[in-house]
C-alpha positions in Angstrom: 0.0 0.0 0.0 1.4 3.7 -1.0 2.0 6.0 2.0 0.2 8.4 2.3 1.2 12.2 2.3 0.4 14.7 5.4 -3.2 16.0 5.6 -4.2 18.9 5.0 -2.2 22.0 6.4 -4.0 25.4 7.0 -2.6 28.9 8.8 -5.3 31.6 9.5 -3.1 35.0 9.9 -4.5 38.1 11.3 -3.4 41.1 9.7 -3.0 44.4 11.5 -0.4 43.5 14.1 1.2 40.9 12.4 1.4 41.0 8.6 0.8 44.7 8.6 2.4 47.4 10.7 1.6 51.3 10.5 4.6 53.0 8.7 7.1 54.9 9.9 5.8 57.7 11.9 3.5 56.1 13.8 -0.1 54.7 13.0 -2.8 57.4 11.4 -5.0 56.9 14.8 -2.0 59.2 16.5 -1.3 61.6 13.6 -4.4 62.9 12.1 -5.2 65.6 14.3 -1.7 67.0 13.5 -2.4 66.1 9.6 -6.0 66.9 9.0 -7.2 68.4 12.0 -9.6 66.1 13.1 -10.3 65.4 16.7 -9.3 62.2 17.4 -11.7 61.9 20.7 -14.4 63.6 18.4 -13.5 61.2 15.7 -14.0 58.5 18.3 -17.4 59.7 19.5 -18.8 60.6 16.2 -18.0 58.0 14.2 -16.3 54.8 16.0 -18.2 54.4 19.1 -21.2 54.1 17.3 -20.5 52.8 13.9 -17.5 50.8 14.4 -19.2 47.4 14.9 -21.8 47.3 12.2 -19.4 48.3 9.5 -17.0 45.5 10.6 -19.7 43.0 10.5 -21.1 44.6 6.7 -23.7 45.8 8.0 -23.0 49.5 7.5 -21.0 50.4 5.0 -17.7 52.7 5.9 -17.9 55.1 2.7 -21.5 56.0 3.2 -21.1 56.3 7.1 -18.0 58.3 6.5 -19.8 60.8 4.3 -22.2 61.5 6.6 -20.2 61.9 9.5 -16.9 63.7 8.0 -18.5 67.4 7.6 -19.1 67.3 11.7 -15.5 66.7 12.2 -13.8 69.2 9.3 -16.4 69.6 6.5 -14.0 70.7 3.7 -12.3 66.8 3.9 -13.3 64.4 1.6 -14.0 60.5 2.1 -11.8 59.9 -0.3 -8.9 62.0 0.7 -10.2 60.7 4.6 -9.3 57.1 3.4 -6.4 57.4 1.7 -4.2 59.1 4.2 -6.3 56.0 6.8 -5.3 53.3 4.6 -1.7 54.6 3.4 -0.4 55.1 6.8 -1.4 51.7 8.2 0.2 49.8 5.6 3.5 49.2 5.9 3.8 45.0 5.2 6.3 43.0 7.2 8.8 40.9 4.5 9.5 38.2 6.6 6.4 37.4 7.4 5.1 37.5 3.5 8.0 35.6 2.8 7.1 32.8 5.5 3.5 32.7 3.7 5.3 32.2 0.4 6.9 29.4 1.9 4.3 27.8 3.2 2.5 27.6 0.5 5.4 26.2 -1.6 5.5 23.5 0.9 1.5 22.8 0.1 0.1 24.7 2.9 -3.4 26.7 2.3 -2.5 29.8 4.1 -5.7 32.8 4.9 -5.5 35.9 6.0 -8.1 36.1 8.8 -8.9 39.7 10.1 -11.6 42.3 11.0 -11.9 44.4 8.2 -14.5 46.3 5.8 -14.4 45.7 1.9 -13.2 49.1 0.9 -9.6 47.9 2.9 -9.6 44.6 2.2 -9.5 45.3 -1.1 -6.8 47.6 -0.7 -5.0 45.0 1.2 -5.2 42.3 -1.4 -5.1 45.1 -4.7 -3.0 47.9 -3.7 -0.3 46.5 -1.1 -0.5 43.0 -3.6 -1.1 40.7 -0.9 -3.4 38.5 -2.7 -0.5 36.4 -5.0 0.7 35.5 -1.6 -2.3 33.8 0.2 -5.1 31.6 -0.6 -7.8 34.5 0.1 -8.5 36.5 2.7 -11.4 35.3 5.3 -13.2 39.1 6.6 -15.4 40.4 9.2 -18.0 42.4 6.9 -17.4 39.3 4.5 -18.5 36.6 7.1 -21.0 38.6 8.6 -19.4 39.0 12.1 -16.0 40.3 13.7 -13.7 38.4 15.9 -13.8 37.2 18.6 -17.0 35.9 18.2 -17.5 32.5 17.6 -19.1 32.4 14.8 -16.2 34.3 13.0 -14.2 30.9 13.5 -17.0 28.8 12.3 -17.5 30.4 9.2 -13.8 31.2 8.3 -13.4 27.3 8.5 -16.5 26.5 6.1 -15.0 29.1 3.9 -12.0 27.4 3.9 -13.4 24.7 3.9 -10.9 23.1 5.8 -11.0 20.4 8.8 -10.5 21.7 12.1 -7.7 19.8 12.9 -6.0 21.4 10.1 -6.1 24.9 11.3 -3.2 26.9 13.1 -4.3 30.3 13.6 -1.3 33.1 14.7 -3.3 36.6 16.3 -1.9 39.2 18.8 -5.1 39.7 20.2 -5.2 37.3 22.8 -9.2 37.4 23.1 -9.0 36.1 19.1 -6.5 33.5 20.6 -8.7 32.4 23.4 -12.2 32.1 20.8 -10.2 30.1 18.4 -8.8 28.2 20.9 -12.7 27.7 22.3 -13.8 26.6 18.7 -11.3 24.0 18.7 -8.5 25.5 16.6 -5.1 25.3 17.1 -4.0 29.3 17.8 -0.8 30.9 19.4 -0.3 34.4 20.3 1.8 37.1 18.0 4.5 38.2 19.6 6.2 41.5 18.0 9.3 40.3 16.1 8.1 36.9 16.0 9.2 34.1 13.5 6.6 32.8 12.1 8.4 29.7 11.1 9.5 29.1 13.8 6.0 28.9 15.2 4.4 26.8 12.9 7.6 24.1 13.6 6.0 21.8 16.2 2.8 22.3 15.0 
């Protein structure tokens, strides 16, 4: 009888934290009120606080919100200019950990980026900063319906994947994303800044 290969291999990756950092000069969260004179605390009360949930779950969607919330925080700024310095700033990608994902996946892992986000930077994620030749696809909040840590993030991102359970290993540096996954029975391990990423996946 032929032996047969390993099963299946999966890593779930988070992104902001681990894949992607903010760029030099801190994230935009700490700039913009320097940059484009926006309150951040106003920002926060106007627009995060009570929008923040529902446009990472799809159910509102960050352009439209945006529009109608930008002209009580500096009305001459425009979504699209509001965006672009949001999404520019937070994107700087770490190499060594693409590289590990290349690696992987020569070695016949399925690898997924599995994060909170909206559409609008998800597709800037994959398009714009070229993630998507270097991943399998990218599991999403707004795209699943619901944001980590809940469970149902984890059930869904595995019938996406469709992928056994067994199969997962799933790298955050949130620990309450570690703790859910660990609750819906995948395998998960904390990010640690600096972190190889090979390393990790080596007695798994």
């Amino acid at each position: 009888m032929a032996e047969t290969g390993p099963g299946p291999r999966c890593l779930m990756l988070d992104v902001d934290g681990v894949l992607i950092h903010p760029r030099q000069g801190g994230s935009w969260a700490g700039t913009i009120a320097q940059d484009l004179r926006i309150d951040p605390e106003a920002l926060q009360r106007v627009f995060f606080r009570p929008h923040w949930p529902a446009i990472l779950s799809g159910q509102e969607a960050l352009d439209e919100v945006l529009a109608r919330c930008l002209p009580s925080l500096r009305r001459d700024l425009t979504v699209a200019d509001f965006l672009d310095y949001w999404f520019s700033r937070d994107a700087q990608v770490d190499a060594a950990v693409l590289a590990a994902c290349d690696s992987l996946r020569a070695e016949g892992w399925r690898v997924f980026l599995a994060t909170n986000q909206e559409p609008l930077r998800a597709r800037y994620l994959m398009e714009e900063l070229r993630l998507a030749p270097h991943v399998d696809g990218m599991l999403f909040s707004a795209g699943l319906g619901v944001a980590k840590p809940q469970a149902a993030f984890f059930a869904r991102a595995q019938a996406a994947a469709e992928v056994p359970r067994e199969a997962i290993r799933f790298v955050d540096d949130t620990p309450a994303n570690v703790r859910a996954a660990m609750a819906a029975g995948w395998d998960a391990r904390l990010w640690q800044p600096g972190a190889d990423l090979r390393e990790m996946l080596r007695d798994w």
